[in-house]
N, C-alpha and C positions, 0 to 999 in steps of 0.2 A: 504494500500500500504506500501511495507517494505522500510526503510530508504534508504537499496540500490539500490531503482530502481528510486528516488531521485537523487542520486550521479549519477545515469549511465545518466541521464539525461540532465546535464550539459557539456555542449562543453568545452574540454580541462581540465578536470578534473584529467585526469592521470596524467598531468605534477606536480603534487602538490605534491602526494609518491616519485617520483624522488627528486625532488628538495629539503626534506624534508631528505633525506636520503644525497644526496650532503652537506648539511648545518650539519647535523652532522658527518658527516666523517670529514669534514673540522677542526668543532670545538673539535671532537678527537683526528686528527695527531696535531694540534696547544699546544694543551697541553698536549699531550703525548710528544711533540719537549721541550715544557717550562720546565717539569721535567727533561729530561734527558740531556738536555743542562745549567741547571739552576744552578747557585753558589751552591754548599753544604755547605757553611758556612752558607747562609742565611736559609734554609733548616734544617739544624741542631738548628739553634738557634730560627726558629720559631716552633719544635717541642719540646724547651724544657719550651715554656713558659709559658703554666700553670703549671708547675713544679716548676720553677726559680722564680714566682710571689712576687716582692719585695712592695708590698704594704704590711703597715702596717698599 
């Protein structure tokens, strides 16, 4: 028996593609909003710091 006749099996299984697709859309626009709204000074200075690495 193939895996998918498994899945088709189970009651209420289609809600779990959807849901799985909502939860990342969410966590896309969230941090797509983070950068485009986010300070550029902090941004600039966290891209320059394995550059700027002041240990010695």
């Amino acid at each position: 028996m193939k895996f998918i006749n498994y899945l088709e099996s189970i009651t209420g299984i289609g809600i779990y593609p959807l849901v799985s697709l909502f939860v990342f859309l969410g966590f896309f626009l969230l941090v797509t909003l983070y950068v485009i709204k986010g300070n550029k000074k902090y941004f600039d200075k966290l891209s320059q710091l394995p550059i700027n690495d002041q240990k010695q």
